[in-house]
N, C-alpha and C positions, 0 to 999 in steps of 0.2 A: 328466506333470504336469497336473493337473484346472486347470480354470476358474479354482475358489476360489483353488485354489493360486496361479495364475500373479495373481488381484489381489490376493491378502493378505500374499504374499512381497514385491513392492517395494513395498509401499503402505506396511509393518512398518516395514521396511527404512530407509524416507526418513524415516519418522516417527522412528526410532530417532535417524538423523543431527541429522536437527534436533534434535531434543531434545537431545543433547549437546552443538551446537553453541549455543545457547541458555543451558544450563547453565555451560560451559565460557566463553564471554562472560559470561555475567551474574558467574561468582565472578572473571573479572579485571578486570571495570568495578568491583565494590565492595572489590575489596583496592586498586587505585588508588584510590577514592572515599577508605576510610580511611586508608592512607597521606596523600592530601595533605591531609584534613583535621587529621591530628594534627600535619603539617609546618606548617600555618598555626597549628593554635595554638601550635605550638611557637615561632615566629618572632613569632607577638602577644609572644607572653610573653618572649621575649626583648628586644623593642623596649624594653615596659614594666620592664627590668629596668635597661638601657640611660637610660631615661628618669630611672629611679631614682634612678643614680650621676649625673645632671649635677643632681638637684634636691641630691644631696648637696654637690655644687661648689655649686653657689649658697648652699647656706646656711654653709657653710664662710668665702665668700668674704664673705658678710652680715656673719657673726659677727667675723671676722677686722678686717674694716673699722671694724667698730664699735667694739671694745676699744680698737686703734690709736689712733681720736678719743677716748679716754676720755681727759679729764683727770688724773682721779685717778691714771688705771693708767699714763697718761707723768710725773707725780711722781714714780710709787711706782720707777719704773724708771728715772728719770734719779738719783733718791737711793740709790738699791739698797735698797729695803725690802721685804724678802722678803715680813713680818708682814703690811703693810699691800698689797702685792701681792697672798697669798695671799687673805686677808677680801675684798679687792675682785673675783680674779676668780672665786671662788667664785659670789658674786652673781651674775658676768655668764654663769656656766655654766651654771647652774643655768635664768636666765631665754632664753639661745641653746640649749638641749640640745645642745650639742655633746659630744664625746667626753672630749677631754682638750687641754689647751692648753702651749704652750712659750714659755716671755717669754726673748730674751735682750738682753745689750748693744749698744751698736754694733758692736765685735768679733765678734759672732757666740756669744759664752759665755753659756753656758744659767744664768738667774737663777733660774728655778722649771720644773716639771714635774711636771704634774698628776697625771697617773698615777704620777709617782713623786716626790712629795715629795723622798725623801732624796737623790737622783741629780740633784746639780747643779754647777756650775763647768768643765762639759769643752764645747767649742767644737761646736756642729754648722753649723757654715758650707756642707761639704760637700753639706748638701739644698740642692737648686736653690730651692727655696722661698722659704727664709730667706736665699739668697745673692744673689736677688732683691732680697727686702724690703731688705736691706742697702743696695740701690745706689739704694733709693728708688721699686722697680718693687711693683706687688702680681702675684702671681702665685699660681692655683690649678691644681694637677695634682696625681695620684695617683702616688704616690711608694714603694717600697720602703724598708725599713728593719733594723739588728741586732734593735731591742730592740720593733719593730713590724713585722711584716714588708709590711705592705702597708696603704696607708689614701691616703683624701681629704686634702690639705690642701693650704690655704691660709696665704699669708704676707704679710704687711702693714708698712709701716715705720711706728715711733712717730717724734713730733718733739715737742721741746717748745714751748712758748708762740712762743719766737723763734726755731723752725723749723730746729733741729740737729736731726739725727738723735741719738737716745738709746737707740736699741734696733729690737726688731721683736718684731713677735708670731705663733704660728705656731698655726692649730686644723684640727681634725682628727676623723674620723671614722674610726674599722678595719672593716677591710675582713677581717684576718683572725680573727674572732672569728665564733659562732655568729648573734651578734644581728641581721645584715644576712640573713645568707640563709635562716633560721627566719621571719623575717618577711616576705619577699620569697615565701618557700613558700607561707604560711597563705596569701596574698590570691591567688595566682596557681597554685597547685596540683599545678607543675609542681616538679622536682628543680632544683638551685643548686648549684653550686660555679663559688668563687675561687680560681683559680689562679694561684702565682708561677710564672713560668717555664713547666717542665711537670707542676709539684706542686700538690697541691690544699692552701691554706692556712685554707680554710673550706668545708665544705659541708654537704649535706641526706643524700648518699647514704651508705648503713650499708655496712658490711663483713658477710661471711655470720657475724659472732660479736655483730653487734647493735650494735658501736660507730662511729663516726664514721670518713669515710678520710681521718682527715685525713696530710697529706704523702704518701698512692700518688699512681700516675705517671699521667698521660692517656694517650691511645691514640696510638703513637707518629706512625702514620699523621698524626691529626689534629693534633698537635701540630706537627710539621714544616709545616702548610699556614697554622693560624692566628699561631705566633710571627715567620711571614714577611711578617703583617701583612694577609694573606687572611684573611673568613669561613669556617667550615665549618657546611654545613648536610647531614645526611643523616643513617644510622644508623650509632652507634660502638659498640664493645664499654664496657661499663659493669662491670669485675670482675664479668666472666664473663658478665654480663647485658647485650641488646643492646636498645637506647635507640636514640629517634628526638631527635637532637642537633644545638642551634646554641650553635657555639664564638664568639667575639667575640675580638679582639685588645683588652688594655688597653696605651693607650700612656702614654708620662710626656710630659714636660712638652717632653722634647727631640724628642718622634716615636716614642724608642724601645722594644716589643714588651718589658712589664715581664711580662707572663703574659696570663691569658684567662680568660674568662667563658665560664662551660656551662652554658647553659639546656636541659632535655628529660623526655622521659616515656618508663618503659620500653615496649618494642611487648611484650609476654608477653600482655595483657591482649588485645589488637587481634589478635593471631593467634590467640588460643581463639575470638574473636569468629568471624573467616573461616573459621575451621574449623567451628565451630555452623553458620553458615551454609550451607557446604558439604556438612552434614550431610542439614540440612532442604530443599537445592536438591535432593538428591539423592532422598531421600525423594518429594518434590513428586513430580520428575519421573519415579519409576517407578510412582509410584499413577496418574499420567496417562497413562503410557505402557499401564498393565492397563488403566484402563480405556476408552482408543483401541481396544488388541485386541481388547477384548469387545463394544464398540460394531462392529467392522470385522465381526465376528464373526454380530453379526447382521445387518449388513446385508446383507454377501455372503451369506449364506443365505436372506435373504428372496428374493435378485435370482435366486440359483442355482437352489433349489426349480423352480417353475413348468418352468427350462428343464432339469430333470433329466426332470420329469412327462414333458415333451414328447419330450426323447431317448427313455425308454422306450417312449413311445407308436411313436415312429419306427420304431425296432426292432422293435417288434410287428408293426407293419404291414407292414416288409421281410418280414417273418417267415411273411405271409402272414394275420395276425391282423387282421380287419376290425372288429372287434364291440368295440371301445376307446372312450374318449372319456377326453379332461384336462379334469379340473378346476383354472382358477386363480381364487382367492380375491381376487388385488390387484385394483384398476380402474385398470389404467396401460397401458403397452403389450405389457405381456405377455401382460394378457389380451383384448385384440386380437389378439396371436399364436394366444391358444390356441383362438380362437371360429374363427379362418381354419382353422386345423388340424383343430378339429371337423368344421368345414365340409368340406373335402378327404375326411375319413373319409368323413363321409354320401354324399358326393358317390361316392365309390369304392365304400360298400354298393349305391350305387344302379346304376351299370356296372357292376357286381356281377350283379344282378338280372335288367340286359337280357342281361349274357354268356350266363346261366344260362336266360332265354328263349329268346335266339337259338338257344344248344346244342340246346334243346327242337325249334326249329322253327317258332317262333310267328312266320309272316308277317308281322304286323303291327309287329314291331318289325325287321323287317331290316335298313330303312335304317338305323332310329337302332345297330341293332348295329355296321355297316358304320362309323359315326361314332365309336361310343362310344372306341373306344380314342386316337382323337384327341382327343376330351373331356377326357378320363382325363388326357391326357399336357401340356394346357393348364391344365388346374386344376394337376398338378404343376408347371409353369412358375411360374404364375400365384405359388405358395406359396413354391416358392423365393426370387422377387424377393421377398414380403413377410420371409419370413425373411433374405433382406440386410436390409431396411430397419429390421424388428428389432434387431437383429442393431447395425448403426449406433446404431441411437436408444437401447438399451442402455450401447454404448461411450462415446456423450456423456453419458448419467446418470450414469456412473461418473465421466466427466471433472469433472463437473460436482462430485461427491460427492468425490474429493479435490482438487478446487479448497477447498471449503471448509473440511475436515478437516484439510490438509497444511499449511495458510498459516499466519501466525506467531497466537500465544496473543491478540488481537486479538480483540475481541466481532463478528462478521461477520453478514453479515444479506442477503437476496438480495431484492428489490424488483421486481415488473415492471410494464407500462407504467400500469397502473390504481392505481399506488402501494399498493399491496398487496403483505405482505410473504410471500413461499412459502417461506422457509426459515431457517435460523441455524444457525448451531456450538457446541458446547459452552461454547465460552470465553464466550460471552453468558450463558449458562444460569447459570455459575458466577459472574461477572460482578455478576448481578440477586440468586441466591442464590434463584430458581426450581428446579420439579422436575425439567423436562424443556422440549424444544424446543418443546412444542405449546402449554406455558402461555406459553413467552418470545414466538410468534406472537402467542397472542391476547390475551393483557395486555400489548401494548407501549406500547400509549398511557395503560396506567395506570403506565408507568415513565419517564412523563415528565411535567411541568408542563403545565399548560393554554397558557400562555404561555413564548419562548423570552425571551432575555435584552434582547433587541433590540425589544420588545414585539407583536409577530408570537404570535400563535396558532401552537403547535404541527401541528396539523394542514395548515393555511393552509402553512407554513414546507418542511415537509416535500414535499408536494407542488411547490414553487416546486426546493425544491434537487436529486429526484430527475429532475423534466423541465430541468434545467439538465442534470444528469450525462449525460442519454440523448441533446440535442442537443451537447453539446461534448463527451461525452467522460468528462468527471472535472472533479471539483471538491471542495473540505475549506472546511470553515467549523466553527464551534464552536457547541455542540448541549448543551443541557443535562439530563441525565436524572434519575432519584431511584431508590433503592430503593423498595419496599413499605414500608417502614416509616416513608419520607420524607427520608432523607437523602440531600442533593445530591449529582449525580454530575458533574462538570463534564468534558466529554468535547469531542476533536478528530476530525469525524468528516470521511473522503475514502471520496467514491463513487464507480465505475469503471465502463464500459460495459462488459458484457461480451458474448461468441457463445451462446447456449443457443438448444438444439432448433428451429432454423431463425429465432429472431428472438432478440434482444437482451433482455440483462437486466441491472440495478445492482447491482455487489457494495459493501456500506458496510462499513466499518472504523473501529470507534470506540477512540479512544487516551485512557484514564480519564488525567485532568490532579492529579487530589486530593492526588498527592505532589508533582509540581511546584509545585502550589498552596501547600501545604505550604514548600514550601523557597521560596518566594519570599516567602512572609509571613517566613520567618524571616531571609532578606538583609535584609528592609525593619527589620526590627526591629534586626540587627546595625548596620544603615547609620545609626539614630537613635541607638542607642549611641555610634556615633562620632561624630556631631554632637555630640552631647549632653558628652562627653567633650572636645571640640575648643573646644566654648563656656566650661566650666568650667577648661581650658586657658589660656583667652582672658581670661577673667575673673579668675582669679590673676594673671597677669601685669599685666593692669590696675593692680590692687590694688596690685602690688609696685611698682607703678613711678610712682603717686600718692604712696608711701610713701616713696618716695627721691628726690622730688623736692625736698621741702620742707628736709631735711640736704643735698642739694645746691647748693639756691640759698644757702642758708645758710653754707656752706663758700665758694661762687665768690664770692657778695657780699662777704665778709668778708675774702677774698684780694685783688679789686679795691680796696677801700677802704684796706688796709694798703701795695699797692701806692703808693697814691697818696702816701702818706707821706714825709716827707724822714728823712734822715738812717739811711736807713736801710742795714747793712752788706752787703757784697756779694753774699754764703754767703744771707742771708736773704732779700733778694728775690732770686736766684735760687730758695734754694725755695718762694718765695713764688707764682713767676711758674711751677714746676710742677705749685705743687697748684691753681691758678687754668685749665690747660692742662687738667690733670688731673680737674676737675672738671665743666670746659665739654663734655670729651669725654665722659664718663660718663651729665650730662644728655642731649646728643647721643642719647645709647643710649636711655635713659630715653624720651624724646621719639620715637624711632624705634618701642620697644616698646609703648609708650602709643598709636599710632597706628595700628598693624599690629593694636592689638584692638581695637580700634577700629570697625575697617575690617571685620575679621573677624566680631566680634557686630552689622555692623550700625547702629552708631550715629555712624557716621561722619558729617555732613552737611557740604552747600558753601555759604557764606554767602557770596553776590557782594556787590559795591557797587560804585560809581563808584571809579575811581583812575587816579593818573595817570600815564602808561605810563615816562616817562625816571625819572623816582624810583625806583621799580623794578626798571629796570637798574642805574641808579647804586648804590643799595643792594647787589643784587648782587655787582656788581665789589667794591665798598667789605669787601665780608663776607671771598670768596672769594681778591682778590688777597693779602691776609696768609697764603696756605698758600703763597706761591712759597718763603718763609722766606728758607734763602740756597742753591738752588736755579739753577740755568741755563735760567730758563726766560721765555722770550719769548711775552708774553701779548699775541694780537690781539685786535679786537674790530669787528666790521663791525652797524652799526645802518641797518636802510633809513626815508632819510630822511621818506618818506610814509608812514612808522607812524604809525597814528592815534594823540594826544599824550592821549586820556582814551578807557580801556571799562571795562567793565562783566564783572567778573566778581572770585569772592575772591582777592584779590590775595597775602595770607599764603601761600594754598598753591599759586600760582602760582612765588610766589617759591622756595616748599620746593622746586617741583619743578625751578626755577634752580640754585640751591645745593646740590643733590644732586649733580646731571649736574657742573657748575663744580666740586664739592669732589673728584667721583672725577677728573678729569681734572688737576688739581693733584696727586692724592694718590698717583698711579699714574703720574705722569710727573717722571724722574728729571731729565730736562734735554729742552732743546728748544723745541718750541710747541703753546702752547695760545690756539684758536680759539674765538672765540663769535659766532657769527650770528644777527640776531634779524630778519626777515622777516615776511611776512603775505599772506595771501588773502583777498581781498573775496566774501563768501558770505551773500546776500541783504541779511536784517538783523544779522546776524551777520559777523566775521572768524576767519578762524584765524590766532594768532600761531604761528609756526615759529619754534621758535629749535631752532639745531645745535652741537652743541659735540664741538668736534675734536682730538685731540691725537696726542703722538708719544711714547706712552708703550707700556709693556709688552705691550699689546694682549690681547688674547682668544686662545684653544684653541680650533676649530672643535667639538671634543664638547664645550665646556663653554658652547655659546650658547642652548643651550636650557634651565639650567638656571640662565639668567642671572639672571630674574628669579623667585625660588620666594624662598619664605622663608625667612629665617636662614640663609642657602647663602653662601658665599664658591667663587666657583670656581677658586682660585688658593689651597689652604689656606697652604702653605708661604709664599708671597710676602704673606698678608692676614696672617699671624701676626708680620709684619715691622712691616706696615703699622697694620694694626687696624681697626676696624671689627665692625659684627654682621652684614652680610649682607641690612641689610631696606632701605638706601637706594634702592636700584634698584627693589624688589617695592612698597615704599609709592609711587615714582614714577609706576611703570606703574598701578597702582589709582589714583593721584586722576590720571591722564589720561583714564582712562577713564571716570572718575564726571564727568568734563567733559566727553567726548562725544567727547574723542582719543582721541590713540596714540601709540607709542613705536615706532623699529624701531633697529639697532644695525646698523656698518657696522664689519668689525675683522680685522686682519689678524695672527698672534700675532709681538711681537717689533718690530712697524709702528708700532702706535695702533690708536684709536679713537674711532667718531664715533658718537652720538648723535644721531637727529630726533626732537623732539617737535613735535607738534601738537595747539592745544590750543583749543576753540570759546568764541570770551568776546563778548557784544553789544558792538555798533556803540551808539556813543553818539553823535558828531559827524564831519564830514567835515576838522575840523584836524589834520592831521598835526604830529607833534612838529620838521619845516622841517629846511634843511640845518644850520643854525648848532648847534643840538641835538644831532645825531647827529653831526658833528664834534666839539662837545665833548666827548662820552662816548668816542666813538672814540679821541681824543688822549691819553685820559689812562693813566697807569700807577701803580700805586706798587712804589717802592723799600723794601724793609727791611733794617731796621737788623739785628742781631744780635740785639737785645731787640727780640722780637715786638710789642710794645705802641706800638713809637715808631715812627711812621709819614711819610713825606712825598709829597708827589706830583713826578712830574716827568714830562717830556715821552715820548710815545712816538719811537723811531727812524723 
């Protein structure tokens, strides 16, 4: 095997591996790339579908509410007047777009039915809905049905003036009808089906004859994972066709797994995609790989040439052939090689010469005769070490030449100590969109800016980073270049010391950023979407809960004032005294949601003032102790006596954040004690009040404390669906302790209790403490309740 051979065979060789391994990476990084990108937006779109169905509860529960308060429609239903029934809730359909509605009587028997007029007088008590609404509860969940198989609804109890129950009302949105998921497609562009059970009762996807599936079976696989009340996210079979798929569990109103939600996109499209790809990688990489060979091709012939010249010369001269001479064309070290070999010739015609005189007899050259064959045989010495040294200095050119050829597709570049560049590889060449290597040398500085980003001169810049690399070593910073034409090239460039031809040279590697670049304006851009989205979020809910506050103070007023009333019958303040409970909690909500957007858009602020610190407590107490109701629960209260008796800071939300912490530990403690400790730290001009509130109630989940305080999260669903609540008391707490410069930390054992520390930073106003006599009076005190929450007394504590 020749020279050529033995560099062009591994040099092929490696270059071939690489390139497959290259290839073969890069098509499994972009089939993962596509995979999880169509799993994200399959999972956006499934949120947003998800999102969908609770905006459908809400307005369900809107509508449902509203008709309930309807005058008219509790006339029209305690007289039984279908006529005037009908006419009125037309109107209120028409202006709620709901679907269809269900009026029945106290019993439960259906007095009209929107979607079906003629179908009335038969009892549906059996919906949990209306068997709710019956007992005086509202309750909204998604329900199955005969004659609907699946829908939103909400159920409401009517009362009339003097507060009997005279019916209920039940509205509703389907679920299985085309209209939900045809319009869920259009905005979101993925596939939909509603499924009962493991049947599909609405969807998007066609059968191979063009029409709807509606009632085939899901993938039985996935079916078994999501009806047990798991997610399913990955790819399913889609009659016959395979979908990148997230299944969702729908529950009812008891928890129980009524069917599921399939959001997805089929992958057919994303596998032609990976396959094109894998096409053009392919393609790429054998045009690069011809023309590597052909580039190896001439170099090893440039290198080989000169030392074939010289072996023949060799041979000639073993051969007895004096009368030669090599000619090499390069100026490198070969032709150093071939001028010493020359040399050696001449030198050999010339011991030649004197041989051929001595032979003759010519005295005058005897001695040097006598010499010359040692001449002769030191010049040959002489030639051999240069031909090692060739020979070497060769082997490093080559090292040197696939160092840069063999290394990864990377624009490379060779720098020595006078920062001047001796070399490049193709990938720059291609890189620039230059002819060759020689223009990529001497136009490099036209392929970059005068100034780098950092306001440093290009020139200046370069010089400073290649004598850093040459005293440390290596170093990467970022480098900005341009095409010819001008366009930026935003590049990460690392330069390395390397060994060459007896002293040191800079190999640089530049890594073009323009995709990254790319993809990071395009997170930025997704990332404002979702703000943007999060605020208009934020701002509906506002909206909604301005709107409901004004029907609600309107209801609770009007409850407290009839309370106050004599004579009135027992049935009637009783429900008098539930829709008064009923309403106060509701606001509660209202007031919570209103606050949480508050907080969130930004418009929240803290208006201090002067107040006085025991009123405050006493309030407090006075709020919180009506939740022991008739309850086993022993409420202590430790106040330290040198609490300053006036500060400075908004007392409203200091309280809220009292009455939070005090309502959850009443609300989640069945029997026992609850603790309230209110302390303080003297901090310059400033104090922190500490208050701790302790109890011995159900306590915390060690996995559910970190998700204690997020929004709208209950982490006890089961036990808060007993209890109620929205999940935002705790998250608004922690946000205005923080906009006051506290904190919050939780102390919980599950099944033990729970304790609360807040601290909270409010100015020092005076050095009066609110004294012993103070803090023992609030401390002594308790109240007792009656049965009827309203009638209140105080009495001693044990």
């Amino acid at each position: 095997m020749g020279i050529k051979a033995k560099i062009l065979f591994p040099t092929i060789t490696l270059a071939l591996l690489v390139a497959a391994a290259i290839l073969v990476s890069n098509i499994v990084l972009f089939a993962d790339f596509v995979d999880d990108s169509m799993a994200d937006e399959v999972n956006t779109a499934s949120d947003a579908v998800l999102y969908a169905l609770e905006g459908l509860k809400a307005r369900t529960a809107v509508a449902s509410f509203s008709i309930a308060q309807d005058r008219e429609v509790a006339e029209a239903v305690a007289g039984r007047d279908r006529d005037a029934l009908i006419s009125r809730i037309e109107t209120l359909q028409e202006r709620a777009g709901t679907e269809f509605y269900v009026i029945t009587d106290e019993d439960g028997v259906v007095i009209l039915r929107t979607h079906r007029p003629e179908d009335f007088g038969d009892s549906v008590t059996y919906q949990e809905h209306v068997a709710a609404a019956l007992a005086g509860e509202y309750l909204t969940a998604i329900e199955d049905g005969a004659g609907i198989r699946l829908s939103v609804r909400s159920g409401s109890p009517i009362f009339d003036d003097g507060g009997a129950l005279v019916g209920c009302v039940s509205v509703g949105f389907r679920l299985d009808t085309e209209q939900f998921v045809d319009s869920v497609k259009k905005i979101l562009g993925c596939e939909l089906s509603i499924l009962l059970g493991d049947k599909r009762v609405s969807t998007t996807i066609l059968t191979p004859e063009g029409t709807r599936a509606i009632d085939t079976i899901a993938d039985p696989h996935v079916s078994e994972v999501v009806l047990a009340g798991d997610q399913y996210i990955g790819p399913a079979d889609m009659l016959g066709r395979i979908a990148m798929a997230h299944y969702s569990p729908i529950a009812g109103a008891d928890g129980r797994v009524l069917g599921m939600i399939f959001v997805g996109q089929y992958m057919d499209e994303t596998r032609n995609t990976i396959q094109a790809f894998v096409r053009i990688g392919l393609i790429i990489t054998l045009i690069m790989l011809a023309f590597f060979i052909a580039l190896m091709l001439v170099i090893t012939g440039r290198i080989i040439k000169p030392i074939r010249a010289m072996t023949r010369a060799a041979s000639a001269l073993a051969a007895g052939d004096i009368d030669i001479d090599v000619e090499v064309e390069t100026k490198d070290e070969m032709r150093t090689l071939a001028d010493a070999f020359n040399d050696m010739i001449q030198n050999t015609r010339l011991q030649a010469r004197i041989i051929d005189r001595i032979a003759d007899g010519d005295p005058d050259v005897a001695p040097k005769a006598r010499s010359a064959k040692d001449l002769v045989n030191r010049s040959l010495a002489k030639l051999n070490d240069k031909i090692k040294e060739q020979a070497a200095a060769i082997k490093e050119e080559y090292e040197r030449i696939k160092l840069m050829l063999d290394s990864t597709p990377l624009a490379a570049r060779l720098w020595n100590r006078d920062c001047e560049m001796i070399d490049c590889n193709e990938a720059g060449v291609k890189l620039f969109n230059l002819k060759d290597k020689q223009e990529c040398i001497d136009r490099y500085f036209d392929l970059c800016p005068e100034f780098q980003s950092d306001g440093m001169s290009t020139r200046d810049k370069l010089k400073l980073v290649v004598d850093e690399a040459f005293e440390k070593g290596e170093c990467t910073f970022d480098w900005m270049y341009r095409l010819l034409d001008g366009t930026p090239v935003p590049s990460e460039v690392t330069l390395v010391r390397l060994p060459y031809n007896g002293d040191y040279v800079v190999a640089g590697y530049s890594r073009d950023l323009r995709e990254q670049k790319k993809m990071m304006a395009a997170l930025e851009a997704a990332l404002e979407d979702a703000k943007e989205a999060n605020n208009a979020k934020s701002s509906f809910l506002a909206q909604m809960s301005h709107e409901m506050r004004t029907p609600l103070n309107a209801v609770i007023g009007l409850s407290e004032l009839t309370l106050g009333e004599e004579n009135l019958s027992r049935g009637a303040e009783a429900n008098l005294e539930k829709i008064f409970n009923a309403g106060s909690t509701i606001l509660s909500i209202v007031n919570d949601i209103l606050d949480i957007s508050k907080i969130e858009s930004g418009k929240f602020e803290i208006y201090p003032v002067q107040y006085d610190t025991p009123s405050l407590i006493n309030d407090s107490i006075t709020l919180n102790i009506m939740r022991i109701e008739e309850k086993a629960i022993t409420f202590k209260l430790y106040v330290d006596e040198n609490l300053p008796g006036t500060l400075f800071g908004d007392d409203l939300r200091v309280k809220q954040i009292f009455n939070n912490l005090l309502s959850n530990a009443f609300k989640y403690t069945l029997s026992g004690v609850v603790e309230w400790r209110v302390t303080f730290e003297r901090d310059g001009n400033n104090i922190w009040l500490i208050s701790s509130v302790r109890d011995t109630g159900i306590g915390i989940k060690p996995e559910d404390m970190q998700k204690l305080f997020s929004d709208y999260n209950q982490v006890d669903v089961k036990t808060n669906r007993k209890i109620g609540g929205t999940g935002l008391g705790l998250a608004i707490t922690k946000r205005l302790a923080e906009m006051m410069d506290g904190s919050i930390t939780v102390e919980s054992e599950y099944g033990k209790g729970t304790a609360f520390h807040v601290r909270l930073r409010q100015g020092f106003v005076s050095e009066r403490p609110i004294g012993k006599t103070v803090a023992e009076s609030l401390m002594s005190l308790r109240y007792t309740l009656s049965k009827r929450a309203r009638n209140t007394k105080l009495a001693r504590i044990n």
